[in-house]
C-alpha positions as CSV (number, residue, x, y, z in Angstrom):
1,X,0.0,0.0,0.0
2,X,1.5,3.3,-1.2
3,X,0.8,6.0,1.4
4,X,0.7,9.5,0.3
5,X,0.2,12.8,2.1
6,X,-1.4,15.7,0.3
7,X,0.0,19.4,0.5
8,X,-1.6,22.2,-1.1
9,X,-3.3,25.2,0.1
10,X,-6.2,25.4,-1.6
11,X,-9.0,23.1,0.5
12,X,-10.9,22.2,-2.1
13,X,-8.5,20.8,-4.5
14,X,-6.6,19.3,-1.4
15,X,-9.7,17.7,-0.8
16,X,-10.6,16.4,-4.3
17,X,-6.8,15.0,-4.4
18,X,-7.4,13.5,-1.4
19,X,-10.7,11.1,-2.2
20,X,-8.8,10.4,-5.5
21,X,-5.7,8.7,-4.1
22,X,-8.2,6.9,-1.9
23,X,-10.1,5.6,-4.3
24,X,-7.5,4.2,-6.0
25,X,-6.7,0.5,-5.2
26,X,-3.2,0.2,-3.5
27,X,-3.1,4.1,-2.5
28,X,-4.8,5.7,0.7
29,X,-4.2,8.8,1.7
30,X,-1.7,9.6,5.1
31,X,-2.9,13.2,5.6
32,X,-3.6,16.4,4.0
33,X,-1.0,19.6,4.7
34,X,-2.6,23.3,4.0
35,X,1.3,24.6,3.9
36,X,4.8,23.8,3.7
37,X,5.1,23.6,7.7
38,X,2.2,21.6,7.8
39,X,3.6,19.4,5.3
40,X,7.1,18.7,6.9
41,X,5.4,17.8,10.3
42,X,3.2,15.6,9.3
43,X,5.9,13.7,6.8
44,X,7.6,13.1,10.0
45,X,4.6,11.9,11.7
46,X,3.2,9.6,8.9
47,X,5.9,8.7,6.8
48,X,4.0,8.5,3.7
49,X,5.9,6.9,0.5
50,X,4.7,9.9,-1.1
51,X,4.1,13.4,-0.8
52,X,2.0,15.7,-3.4
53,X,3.8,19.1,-3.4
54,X,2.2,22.4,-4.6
55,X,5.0,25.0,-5.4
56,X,3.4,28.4,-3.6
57,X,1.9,28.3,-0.5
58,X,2.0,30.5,2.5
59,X,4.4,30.5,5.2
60,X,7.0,28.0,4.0
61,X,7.0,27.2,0.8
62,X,6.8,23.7,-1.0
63,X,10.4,24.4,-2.1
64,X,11.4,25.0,1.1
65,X,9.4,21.7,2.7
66,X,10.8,19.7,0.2
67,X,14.5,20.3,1.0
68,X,13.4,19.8,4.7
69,X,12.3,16.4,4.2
70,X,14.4,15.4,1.3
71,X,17.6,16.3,3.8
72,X,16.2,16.7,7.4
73,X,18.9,18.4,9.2
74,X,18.8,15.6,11.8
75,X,19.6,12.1,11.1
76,X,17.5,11.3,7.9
77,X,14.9,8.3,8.9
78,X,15.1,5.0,6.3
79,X,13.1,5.2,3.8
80,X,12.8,9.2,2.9
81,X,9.4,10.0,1.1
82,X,9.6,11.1,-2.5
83,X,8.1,14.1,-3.4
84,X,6.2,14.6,-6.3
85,X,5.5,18.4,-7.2
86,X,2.3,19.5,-9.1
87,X,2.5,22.8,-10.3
88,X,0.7,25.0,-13.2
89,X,4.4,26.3,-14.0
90,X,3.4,29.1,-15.8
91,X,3.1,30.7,-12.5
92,X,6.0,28.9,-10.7
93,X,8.8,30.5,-11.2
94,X,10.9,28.8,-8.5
95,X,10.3,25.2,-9.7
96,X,13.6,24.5,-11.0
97,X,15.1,25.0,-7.2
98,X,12.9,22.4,-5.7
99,X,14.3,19.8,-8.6
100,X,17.6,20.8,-6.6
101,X,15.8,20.6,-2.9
102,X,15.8,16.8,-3.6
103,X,11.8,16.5,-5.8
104,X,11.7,13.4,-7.6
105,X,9.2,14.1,-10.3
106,X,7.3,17.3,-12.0
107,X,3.9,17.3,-13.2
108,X,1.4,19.9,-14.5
109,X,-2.1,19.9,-12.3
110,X,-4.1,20.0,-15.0
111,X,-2.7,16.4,-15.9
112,X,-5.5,13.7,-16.1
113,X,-6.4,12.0,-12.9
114,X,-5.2,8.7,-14.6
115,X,-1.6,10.6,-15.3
116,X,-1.1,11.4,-11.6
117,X,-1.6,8.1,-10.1
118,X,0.3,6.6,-12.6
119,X,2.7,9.6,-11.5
120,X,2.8,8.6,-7.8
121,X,3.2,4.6,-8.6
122,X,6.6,6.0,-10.4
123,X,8.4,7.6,-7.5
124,X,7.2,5.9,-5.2
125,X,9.1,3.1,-7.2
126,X,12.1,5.1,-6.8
127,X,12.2,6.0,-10.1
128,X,12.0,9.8,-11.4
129,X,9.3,11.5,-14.1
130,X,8.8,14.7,-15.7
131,X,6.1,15.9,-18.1
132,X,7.6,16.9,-21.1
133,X,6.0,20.5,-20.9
134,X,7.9,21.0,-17.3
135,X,10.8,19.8,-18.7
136,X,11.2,22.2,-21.7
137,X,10.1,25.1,-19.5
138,X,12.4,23.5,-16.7
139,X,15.8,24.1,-19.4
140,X,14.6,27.2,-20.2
141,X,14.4,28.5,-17.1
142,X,17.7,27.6,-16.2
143,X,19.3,29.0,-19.1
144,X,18.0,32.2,-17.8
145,X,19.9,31.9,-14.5
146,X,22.8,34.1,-13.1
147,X,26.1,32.0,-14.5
148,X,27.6,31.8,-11.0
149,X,25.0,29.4,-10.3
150,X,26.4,26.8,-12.3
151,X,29.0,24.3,-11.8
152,X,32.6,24.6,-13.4
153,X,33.2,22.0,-16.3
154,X,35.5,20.4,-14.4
155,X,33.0,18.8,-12.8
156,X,33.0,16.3,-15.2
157,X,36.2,15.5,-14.2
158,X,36.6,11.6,-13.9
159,X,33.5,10.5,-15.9
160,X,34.4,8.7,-18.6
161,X,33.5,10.0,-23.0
162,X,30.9,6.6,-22.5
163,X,29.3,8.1,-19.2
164,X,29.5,11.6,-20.4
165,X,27.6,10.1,-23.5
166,X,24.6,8.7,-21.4
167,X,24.6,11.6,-19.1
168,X,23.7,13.9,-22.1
169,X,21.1,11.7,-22.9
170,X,19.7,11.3,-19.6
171,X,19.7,15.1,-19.7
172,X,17.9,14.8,-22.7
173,X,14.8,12.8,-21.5
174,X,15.8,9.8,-22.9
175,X,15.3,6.2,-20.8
176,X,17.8,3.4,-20.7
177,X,16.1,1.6,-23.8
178,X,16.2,4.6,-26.0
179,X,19.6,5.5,-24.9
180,X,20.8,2.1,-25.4
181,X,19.3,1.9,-28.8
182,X,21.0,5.6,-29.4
183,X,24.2,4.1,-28.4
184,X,24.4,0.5,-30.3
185,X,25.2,-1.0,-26.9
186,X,22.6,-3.6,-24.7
187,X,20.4,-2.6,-22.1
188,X,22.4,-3.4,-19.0
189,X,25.4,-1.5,-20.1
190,X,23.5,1.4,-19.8
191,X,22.3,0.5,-16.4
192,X,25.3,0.3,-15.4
193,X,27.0,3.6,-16.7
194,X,23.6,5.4,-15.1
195,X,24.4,3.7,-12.0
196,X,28.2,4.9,-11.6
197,X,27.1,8.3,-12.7
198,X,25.0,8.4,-9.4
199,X,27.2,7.8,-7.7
200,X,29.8,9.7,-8.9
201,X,27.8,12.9,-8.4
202,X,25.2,11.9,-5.8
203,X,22.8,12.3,-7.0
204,X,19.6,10.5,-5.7
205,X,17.7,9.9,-9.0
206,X,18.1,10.7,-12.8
207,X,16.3,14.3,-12.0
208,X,19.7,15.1,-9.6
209,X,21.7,14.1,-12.9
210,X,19.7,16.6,-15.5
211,X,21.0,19.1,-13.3
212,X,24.4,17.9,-13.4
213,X,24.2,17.7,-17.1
214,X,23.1,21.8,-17.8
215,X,25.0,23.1,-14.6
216,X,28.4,22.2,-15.9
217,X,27.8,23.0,-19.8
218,X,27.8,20.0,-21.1
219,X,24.2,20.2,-22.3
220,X,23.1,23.2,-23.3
221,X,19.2,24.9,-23.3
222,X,18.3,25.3,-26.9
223,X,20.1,23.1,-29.3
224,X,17.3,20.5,-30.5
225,X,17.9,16.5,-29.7
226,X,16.6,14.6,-32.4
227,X,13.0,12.8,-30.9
228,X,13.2,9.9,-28.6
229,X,11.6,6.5,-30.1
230,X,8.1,7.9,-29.3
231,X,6.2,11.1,-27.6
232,X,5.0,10.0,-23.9
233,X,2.1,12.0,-22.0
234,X,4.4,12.5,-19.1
235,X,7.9,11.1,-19.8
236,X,9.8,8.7,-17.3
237,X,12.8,9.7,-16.7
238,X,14.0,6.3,-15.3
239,X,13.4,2.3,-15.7
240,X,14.5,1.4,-12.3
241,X,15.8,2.5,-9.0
242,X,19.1,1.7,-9.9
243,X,19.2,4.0,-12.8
């Protein structure tokens, strides 16, 4: 049973959110949190699987929340929820910094009810999803940011031509099927390169390793990537917890 705690500020759609996960077989709902205090309080006291993030709230903010209980500043419990944000975007200007806060997926509230549980069955599989829509927005928002921000290129220092090959492809939405198909080489091989990139810069998730890729340079915002294998509603940025 996947638990999941709600957090949003507006009752009504907290509400509707609420009677959806519970209606769906193999989710129930572990609380509902009206603001980003609310929502780090009750994490610790219901350790859902899952948590449903809205961006602005008042008080503390779901950016805010989310780095609290992706990285408590205690000693982090086993088993740290994944946090999945919904956001509109257009109005969310700070949803690139809660990708860094530790968020494991991105997807747009107006998404179909069918789309967001299949959403929360994805990280709470340890695995990481964006919709393509926050994605794009998600590069371009970051190749409007203040250079200091980024990392150095040297960064990449000690990843291997292979790895930095896969990382750009990670960057570039791709999952380990496509990549390996991009790449002429099996499926595991892949899973493995994945794997000793997350380690190398760990990260927690593929997400943690699109930001790798665009704060050191070595994708850049803009320049087109020919199309994956096929378009996806919301696409998964990961086949597995181990990359």
């Amino acid at each position: 049973m996947i638990r999941v705690l709600v957090a949003d500020d507006q009752a009504l759609l907290r509400g509707s959110l609420r009677l959806l996960v519970d209606a769906e077989p193999g989710l129930v709902a572990a609380g509902e949190a009206a603001d980003g205090a609310e929502a780090v309080r009750l994490t610790a006291e219901t350790r859902p699987d899952v948590v449903l993030m809205d961006v602005r709230m008042p008080g503390m903010d779901g950016i805010e929340a989310t780095r609290l209980i992706c990285a408590p500043p205690e000693a982090p419990p086993p088993g740290i929820p994944r946090v999945l944000i919904l956001t509109m975007f257009d109005l969310d200007e700070y949803v690139y910094g809660a990708l860094r806060a530790g968020a494991s997926g991105f997807l747009l509230k107006d998404a179909p009810p069918a789309e967001l549980l299949a959403a929360i069955r994805v990280v709470a599989a340890g695995e990481a999803l964006l919709a393509p829509a926050v994605t794009r927005r998600l590069i371009a928002e970051f190749a409007r940011r203040p250079g200091p921000a980024r990392r150095d290129s040297a960064g990449l220092d000690g990843v291997t031509d292979r790895e930095r090959d896969v990382l750009e492809l990670v960057a570039r939405g791709l999952t380990n099927t496509e990549i390996a198909r991009r790449l002429f080489v099996g499926l595991s091989t892949v899973k493995t390169h994945v794997s000793h990139l997350l380690t190398k810069f760990g990260a927690r998730d593929r997400a943690q390793l699109v930001i790798v890729a665009y704060e050191t340079g070595l994708v850049t915002a803009g320049i087109a990537d020919p199309a994956p294998d096929g378009p996806r509603a919301a696409r998964q940025l990961s086949e597995g917890s181990s990359g």
